[in-house]
C-alpha positions as CSV (number, residue, x, y, z in Angstrom):
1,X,-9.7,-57.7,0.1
2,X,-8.0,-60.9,-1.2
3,X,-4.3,-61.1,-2.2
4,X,-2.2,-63.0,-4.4
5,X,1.8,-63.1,-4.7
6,X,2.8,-63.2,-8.4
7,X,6.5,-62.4,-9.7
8,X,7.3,-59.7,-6.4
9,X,4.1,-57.9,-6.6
10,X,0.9,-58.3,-4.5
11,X,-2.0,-57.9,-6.4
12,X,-5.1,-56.5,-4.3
13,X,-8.3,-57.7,-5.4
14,X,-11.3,-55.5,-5.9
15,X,-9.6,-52.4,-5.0
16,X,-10.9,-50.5,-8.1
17,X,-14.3,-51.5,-8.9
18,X,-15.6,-48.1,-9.6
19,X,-13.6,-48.5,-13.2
20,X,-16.2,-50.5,-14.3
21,X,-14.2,-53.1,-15.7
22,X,-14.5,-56.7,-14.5
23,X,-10.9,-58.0,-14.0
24,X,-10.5,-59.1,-10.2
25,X,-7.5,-57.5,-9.5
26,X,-6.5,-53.7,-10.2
27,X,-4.1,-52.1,-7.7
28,X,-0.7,-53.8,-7.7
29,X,1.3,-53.4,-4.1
30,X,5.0,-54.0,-4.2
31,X,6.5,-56.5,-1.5
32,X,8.1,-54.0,0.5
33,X,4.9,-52.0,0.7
34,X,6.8,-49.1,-0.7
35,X,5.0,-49.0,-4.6
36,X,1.3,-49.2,-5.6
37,X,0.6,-49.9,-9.0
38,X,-3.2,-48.9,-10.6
39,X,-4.1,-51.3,-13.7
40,X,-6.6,-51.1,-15.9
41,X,-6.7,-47.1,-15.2
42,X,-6.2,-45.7,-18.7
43,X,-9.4,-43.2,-18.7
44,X,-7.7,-40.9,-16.5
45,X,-4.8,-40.2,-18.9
46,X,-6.9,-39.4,-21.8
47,X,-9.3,-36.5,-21.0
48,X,-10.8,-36.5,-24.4
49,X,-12.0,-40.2,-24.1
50,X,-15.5,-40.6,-23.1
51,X,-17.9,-43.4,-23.2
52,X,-21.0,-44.7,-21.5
53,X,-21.1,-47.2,-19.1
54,X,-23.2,-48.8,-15.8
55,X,-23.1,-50.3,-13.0
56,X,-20.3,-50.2,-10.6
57,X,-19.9,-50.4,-6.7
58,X,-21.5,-47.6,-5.2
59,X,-19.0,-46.7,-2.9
60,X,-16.8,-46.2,-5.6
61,X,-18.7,-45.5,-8.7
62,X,-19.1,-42.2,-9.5
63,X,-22.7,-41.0,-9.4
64,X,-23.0,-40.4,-13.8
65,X,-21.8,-44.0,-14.0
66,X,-24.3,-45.4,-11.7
67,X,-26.8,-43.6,-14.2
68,X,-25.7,-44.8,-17.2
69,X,-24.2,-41.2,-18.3
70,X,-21.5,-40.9,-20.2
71,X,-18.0,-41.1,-17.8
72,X,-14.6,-39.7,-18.9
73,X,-11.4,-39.0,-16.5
74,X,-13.4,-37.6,-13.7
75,X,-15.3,-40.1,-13.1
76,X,-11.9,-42.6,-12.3
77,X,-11.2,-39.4,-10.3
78,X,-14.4,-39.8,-9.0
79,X,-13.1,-43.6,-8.2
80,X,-9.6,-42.4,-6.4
81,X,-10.9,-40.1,-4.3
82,X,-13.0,-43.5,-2.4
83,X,-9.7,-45.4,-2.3
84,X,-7.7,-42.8,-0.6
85,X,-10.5,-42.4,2.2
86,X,-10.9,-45.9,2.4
87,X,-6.9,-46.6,2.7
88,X,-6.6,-42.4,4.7
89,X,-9.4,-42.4,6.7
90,X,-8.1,-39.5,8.4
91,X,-5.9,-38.0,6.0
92,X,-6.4,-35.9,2.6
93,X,-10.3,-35.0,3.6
94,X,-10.0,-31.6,1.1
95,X,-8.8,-34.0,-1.4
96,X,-11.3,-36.5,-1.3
97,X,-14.3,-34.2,-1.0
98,X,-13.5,-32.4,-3.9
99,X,-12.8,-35.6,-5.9
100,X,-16.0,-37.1,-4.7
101,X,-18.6,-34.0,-5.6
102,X,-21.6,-34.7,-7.9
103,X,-20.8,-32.5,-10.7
104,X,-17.9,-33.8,-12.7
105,X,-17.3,-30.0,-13.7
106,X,-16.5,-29.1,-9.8
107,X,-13.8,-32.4,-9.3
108,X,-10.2,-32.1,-10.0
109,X,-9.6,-32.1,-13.6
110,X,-6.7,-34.0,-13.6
111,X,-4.5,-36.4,-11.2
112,X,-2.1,-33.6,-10.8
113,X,-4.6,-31.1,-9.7
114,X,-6.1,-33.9,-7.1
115,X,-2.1,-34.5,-6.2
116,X,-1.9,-30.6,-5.0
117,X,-5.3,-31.3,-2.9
118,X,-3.2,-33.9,-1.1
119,X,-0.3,-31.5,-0.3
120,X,-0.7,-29.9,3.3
121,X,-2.4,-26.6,3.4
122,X,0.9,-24.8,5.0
123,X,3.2,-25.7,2.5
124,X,0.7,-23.8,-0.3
125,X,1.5,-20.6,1.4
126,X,4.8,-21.1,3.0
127,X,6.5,-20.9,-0.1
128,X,5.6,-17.2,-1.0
129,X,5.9,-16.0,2.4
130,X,9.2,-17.1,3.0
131,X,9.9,-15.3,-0.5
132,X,8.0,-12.8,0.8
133,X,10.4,-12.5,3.9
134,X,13.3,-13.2,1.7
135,X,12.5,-10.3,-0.6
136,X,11.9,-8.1,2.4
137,X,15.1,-9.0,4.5
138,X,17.2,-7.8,1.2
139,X,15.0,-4.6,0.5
140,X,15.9,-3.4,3.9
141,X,18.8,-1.2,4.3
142,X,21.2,-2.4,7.1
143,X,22.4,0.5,7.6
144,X,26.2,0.0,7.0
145,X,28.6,2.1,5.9
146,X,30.9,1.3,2.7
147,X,33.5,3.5,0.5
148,X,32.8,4.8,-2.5
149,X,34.9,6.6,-4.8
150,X,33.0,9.7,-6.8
151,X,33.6,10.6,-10.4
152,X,35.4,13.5,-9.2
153,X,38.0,11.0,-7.5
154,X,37.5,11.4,-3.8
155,X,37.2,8.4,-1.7
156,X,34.1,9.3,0.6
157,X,31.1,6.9,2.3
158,X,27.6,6.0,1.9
159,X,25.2,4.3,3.3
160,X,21.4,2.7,1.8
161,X,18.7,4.6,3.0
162,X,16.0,2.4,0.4
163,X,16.5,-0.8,-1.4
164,X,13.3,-0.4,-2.6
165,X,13.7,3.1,-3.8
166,X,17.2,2.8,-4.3
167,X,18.6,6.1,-2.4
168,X,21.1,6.3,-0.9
169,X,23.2,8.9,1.3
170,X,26.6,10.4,1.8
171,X,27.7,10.1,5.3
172,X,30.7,11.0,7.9
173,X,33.4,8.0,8.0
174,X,33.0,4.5,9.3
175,X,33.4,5.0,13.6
176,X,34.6,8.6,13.2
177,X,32.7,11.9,14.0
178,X,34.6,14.1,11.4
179,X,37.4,13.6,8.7
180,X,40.0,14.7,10.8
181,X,39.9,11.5,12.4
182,X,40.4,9.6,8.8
183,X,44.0,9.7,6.9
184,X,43.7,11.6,3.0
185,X,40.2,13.2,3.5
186,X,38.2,14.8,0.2
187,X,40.3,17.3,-1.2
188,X,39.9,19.4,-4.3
189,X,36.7,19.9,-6.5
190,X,33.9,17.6,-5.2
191,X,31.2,17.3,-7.6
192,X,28.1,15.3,-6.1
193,X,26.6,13.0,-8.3
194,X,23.0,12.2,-8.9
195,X,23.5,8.5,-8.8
196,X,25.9,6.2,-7.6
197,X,25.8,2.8,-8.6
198,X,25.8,-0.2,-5.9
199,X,25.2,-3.7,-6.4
200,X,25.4,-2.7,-10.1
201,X,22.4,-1.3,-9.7
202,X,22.4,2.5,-9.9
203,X,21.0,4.5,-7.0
204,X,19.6,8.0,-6.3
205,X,21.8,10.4,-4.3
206,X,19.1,12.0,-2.6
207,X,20.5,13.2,1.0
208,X,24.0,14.3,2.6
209,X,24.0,13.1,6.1
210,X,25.2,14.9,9.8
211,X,29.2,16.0,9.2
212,X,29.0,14.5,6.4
213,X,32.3,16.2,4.9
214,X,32.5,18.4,8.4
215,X,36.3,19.9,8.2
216,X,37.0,18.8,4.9
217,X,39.9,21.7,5.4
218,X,41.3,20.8,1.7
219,X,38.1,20.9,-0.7
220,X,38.2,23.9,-2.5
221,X,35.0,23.5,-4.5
222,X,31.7,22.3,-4.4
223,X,29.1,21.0,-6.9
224,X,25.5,19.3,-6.6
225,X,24.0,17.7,-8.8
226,X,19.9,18.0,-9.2
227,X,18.7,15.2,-7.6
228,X,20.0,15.4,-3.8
229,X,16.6,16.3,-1.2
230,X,18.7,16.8,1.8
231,X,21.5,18.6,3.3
232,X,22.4,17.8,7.1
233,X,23.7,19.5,10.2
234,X,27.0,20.5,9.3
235,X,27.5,18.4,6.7
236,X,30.1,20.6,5.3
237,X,30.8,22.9,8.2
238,X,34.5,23.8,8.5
239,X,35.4,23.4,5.0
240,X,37.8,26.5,5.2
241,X,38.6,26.5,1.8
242,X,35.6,25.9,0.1
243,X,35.5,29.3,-2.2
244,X,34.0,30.7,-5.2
245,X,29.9,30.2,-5.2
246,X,28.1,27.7,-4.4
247,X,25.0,26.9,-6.2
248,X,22.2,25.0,-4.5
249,X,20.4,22.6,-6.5
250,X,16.6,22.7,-7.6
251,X,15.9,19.6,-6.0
252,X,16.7,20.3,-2.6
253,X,13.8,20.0,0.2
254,X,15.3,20.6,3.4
255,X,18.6,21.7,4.5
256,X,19.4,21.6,8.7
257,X,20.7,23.8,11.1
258,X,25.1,25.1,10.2
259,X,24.7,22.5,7.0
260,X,27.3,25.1,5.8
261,X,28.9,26.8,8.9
262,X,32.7,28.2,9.0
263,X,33.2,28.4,5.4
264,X,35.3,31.3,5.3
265,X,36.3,31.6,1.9
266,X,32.6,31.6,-0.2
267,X,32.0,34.3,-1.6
268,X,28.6,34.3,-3.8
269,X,25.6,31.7,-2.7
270,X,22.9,31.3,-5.6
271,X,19.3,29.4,-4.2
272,X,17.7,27.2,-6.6
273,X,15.7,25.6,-4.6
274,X,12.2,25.6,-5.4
275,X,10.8,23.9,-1.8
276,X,12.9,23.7,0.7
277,X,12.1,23.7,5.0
278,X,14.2,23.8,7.2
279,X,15.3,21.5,9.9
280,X,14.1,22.2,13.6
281,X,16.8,23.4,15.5
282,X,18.0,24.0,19.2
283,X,17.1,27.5,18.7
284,X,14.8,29.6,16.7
285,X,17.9,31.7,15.2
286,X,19.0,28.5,12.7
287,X,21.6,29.5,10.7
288,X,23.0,27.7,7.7
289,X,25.6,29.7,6.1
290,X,27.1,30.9,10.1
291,X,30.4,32.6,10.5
292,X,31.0,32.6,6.0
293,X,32.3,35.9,6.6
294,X,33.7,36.1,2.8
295,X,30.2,35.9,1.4
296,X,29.2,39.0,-0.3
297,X,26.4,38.1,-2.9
298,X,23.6,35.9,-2.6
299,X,21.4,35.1,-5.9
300,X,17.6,33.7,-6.2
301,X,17.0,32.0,-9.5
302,X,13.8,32.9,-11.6
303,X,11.8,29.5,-10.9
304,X,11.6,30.2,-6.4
305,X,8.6,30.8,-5.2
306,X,9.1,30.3,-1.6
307,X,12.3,30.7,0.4
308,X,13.0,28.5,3.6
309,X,13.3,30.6,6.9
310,X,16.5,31.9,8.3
311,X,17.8,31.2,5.1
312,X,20.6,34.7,4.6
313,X,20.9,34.9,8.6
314,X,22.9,36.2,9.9
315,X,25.1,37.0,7.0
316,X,26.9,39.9,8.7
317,X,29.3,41.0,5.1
318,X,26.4,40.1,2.4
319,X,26.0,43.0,0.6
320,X,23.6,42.1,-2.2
321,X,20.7,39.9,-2.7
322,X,18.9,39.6,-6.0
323,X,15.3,38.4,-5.9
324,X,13.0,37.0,-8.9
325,X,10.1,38.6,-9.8
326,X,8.6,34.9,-9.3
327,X,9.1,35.2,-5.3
328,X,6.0,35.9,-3.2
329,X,7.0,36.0,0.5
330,X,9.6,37.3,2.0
331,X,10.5,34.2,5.0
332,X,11.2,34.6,8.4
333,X,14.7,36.3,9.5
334,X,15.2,36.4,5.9
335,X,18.4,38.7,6.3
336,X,18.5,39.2,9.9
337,X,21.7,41.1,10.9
338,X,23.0,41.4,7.5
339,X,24.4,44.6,8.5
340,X,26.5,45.3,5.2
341,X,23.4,45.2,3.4
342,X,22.7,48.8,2.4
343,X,20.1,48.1,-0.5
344,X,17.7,46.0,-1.9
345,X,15.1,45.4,-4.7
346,X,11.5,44.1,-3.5
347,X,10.4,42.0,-6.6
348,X,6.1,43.9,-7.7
349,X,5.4,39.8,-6.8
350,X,5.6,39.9,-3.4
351,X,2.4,39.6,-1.3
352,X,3.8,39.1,2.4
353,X,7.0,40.6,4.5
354,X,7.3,38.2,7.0
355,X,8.5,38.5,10.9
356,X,12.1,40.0,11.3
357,X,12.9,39.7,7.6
358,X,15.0,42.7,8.0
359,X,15.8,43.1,11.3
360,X,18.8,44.9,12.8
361,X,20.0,44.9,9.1
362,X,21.9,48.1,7.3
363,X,19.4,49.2,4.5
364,X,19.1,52.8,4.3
365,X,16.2,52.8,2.2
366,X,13.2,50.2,1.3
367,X,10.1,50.5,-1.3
368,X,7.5,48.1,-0.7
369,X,6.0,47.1,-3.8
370,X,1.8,47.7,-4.4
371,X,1.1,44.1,-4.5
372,X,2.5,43.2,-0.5
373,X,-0.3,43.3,1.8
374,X,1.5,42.3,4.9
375,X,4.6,43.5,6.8
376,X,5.3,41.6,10.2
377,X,6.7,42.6,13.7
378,X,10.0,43.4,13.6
379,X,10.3,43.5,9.6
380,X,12.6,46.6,10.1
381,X,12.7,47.2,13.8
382,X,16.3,48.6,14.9
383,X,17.5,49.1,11.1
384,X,19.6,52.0,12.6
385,X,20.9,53.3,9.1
386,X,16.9,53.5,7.4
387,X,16.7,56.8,6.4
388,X,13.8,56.3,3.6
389,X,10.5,54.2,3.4
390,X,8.3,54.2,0.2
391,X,5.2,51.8,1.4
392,X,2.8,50.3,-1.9
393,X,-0.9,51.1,-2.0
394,X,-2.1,47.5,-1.4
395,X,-0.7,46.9,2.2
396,X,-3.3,46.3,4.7
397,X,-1.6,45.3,7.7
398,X,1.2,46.3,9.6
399,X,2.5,44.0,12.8
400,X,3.5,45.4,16.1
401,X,7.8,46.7,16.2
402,X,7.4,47.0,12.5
403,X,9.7,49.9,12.2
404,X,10.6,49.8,15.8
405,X,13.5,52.6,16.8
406,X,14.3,53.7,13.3
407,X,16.0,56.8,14.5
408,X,17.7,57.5,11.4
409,X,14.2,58.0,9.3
410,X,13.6,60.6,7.8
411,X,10.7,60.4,5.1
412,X,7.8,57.6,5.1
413,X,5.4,57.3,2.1
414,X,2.8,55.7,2.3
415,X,0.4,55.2,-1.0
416,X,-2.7,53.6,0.8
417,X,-5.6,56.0,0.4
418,X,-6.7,53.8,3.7
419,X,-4.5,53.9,6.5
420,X,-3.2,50.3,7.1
421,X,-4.2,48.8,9.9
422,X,-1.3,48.7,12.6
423,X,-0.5,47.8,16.0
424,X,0.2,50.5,19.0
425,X,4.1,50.1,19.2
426,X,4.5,49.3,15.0
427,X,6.2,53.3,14.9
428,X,7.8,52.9,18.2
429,X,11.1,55.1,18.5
430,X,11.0,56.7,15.3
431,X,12.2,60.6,15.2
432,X,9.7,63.7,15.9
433,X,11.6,65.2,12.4
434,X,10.2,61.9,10.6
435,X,7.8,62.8,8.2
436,X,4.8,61.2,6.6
437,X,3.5,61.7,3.2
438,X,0.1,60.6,2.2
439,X,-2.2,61.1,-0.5
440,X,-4.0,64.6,-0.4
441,X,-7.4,63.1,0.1
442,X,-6.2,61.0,2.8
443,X,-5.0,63.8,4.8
444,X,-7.3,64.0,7.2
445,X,-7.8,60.3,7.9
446,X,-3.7,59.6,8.8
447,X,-3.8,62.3,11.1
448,X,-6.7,61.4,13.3
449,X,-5.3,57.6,13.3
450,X,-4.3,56.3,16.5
451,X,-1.4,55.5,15.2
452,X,-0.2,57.0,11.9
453,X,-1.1,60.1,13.9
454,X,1.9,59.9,16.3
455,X,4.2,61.8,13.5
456,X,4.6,65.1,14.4
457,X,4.5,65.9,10.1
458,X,1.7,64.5,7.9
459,X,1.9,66.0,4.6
460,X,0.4,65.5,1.3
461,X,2.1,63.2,-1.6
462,X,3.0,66.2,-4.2
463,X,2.0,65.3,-7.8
């Protein structure tokens, strides 16, 4: 390539024969080397201008030119893509190939799509992946603890659990293990919200963490709001003064081992919950409401199906317990010890009595509805005070220590025209003055069971 010096600029000759145009000189070069100028370039501005011409050098030309088709932008495109392998030989190879295809449909449509060919293949996606990375370092929770101060006007802390699903949870104070480490604890009526808003953005209240509000000794009242899926071991254990009833919300999926232990003063517990578990404890006897010696009356709303195990043990002074015709199982330990229990109603829903749900309790008298089919081990073993038992005509199955050393039982009932099926030791301890009623036609077949046969008094159900 020639070159000639003219007013600062070094003009290049025959860089850009492929334009078709017949001037000598068509890439201008700045002294320093720093600026290239293209001349007598206008078709690749102006998409829309098309005309046919031939000839060209080949190395250059773009294959529809050589032919004598009709050239537009792509074909100057056509044009670059030579010059930058001829001046990168080792550089911009994606760029060039594309620019140099046969079909003008498959090049670069435009110098600023060719430009992004030249860019390096890492910066294309290094961009979004460090927004990626960005977007993820902020969505995940750091796990701090920061004040927040309720509606209610207690001062208490929270922590993220999800940025993405904005949740968060209440938690114990910042390096202490209870509030009686921290100076002007909670005191009063705390009423949990369902959101609290962070970042002014407003997020979901959805769990109360370990000792959370453990020995909050001045709160006097508690309220939920639906919303909150988790209550933690001992998160309010110790609360001395927290009285009146507590009601706990729908929303609530798990609750963990003395989440509500040493509250003295409550008196009447009502269970919304429609599905809640319970958390695994140290030991199969969880308890949640432990040592609230005031509470007398515990209340299961219409809309529970299901009640979590443990969940009235071992409530030693509850002395009633309302169930919803809506409830189908009775759990495990469902009032285990309860011993000031002296009655209670069996809702006709129930299917299943499950292991211990009365044990060691102080009912003196049970009717188990026609619909139950089931009654575990230990249901009503050592109910010392059990005087009467009225069983309904569609149980099938009785479990072994069923009504293990009633000794206070006087009349059973039984309505199932089929003696239920029932393990060796499901009678064991019961008095020889116990006696069994069944219907008439039935007679026969209770007293030659193996079992039902053990009372000493099998009479006929009088109409």
């Amino acid at each position: 390539m020639g070159r000639v010096s003219t007013n600062g600029w070094t003009r290049t000759r025959r860089s850009l024969p492929a334009s078709g145009l017949s001037g000598r000189f068509n890439i201008l070069i700045t002294k320093d080397g720093l600026t290239a100028k293209i001349i007598d370039f206008g078709l690749s501005d102006n998409s829309s201008f098309a005309f046919r011409q031939t000839g060209g050098t080949r190395k250059y030309a773009a294959p529809e030119q050589l032919a004598g088709q009709t050239v537009d932008h792509r074909s100057d495109l056509y044009a670059l893509g030579g010059i930058l392998k001829r001046m990168f030989p080792h550089r911009y190879g994606r760029a060039v190939r594309r620019a140099q295809r046969q079909d003008p449909n498959k090049r670069p449509q435009s110098v600023s799509a060719l430009t992004k060919l030249m860019r390096p293949r890492w910066e294309l996606w290094l961009s979004p992946v460090l927004l990626i990375g960005l977007f993820c370092f902020w969505m995940h929770p750091d796990g701090k603890k920061f004040p927040v101060t309720l509606d209610s006007g207690q001062t208490v802390y929270a922590k993220v659990l999800s940025h993405w699903h904005r949740t968060m949870a209440l938690v114990c104070p910042v390096e202490a293990k209870s509030w009686c480490d921290v100076p002007n604890p909670p005191s009063g009526d705390l009423v949990i919200p369902a959101h609290i808003r962070h970042r002014g953005l407003p997020y979901r209240l959805t769990e109360i963490d370990t000792s959370a509000f453990q020995d909050c000794v001045k709160l006097t009242h508690l309220t939920i709001h639906d919303g909150l899926e988790r209550i933690g071991y001992r998160a309010f254990s110790g609360c001395n003064l927290l009285a009146d009833t507590f009601f706990v919300p729908r929303s609530l999926k798990r609750i963990e081992t003395y989440a509500f232990a040493d509250c003295y003063t409550l008196t009447t517990l009502v269970w919304k919950a429609r599905n809640c578990s319970t958390g695994v404890g140290e030991y199969a006897e969880q308890s949640f409401f432990y040592r609230c010696n005031s509470l007398r009356k515990a209340i299961v709303d219409d809309s529970v199906e299901q009640l979590p195990s443990n969940v009235f043990y071992p409530m030693e002074h509850l002395e009633e317990i309302e169930l919803p015709n809506t409830l189908r199982e009775l759990p495990l330990n469902f009032a285990d010890g309860s011993t000031n229990l002296r009655s209670i109603r069996l809702p006709d829903s129930l299917q299943t009595i499950s292991h211990g749900a009365f044990y060691a309790s102080g009912i003196t008298q049970i009717v188990i509805p026609d619909r139950t089919e089931a009654i575990g081990g230990y249901s009503f073993s050592y109910c010392w005070n059990l005087r009467e038992v009225e069983i309904g005509s569609g149980v099938k199955r009785i479990e072994n220590y069923a009504f293990n050393e009633n000794r206070a039982l006087e009349t059973m009932v039984v309505h199932c025209v089929e003696p239920p099926a029932m393990m060796p030791n499901s009678l064991y301890g019961i008095p020889d003055s116990a006696v069994l009623y069944v219907p008439a036609q039935s007679l026969e077949k209770y007293r030659k069971h193996e079992v039902w046969g053990k009372f000493k008094r099998i009479e006929a159900i009088s109409s």
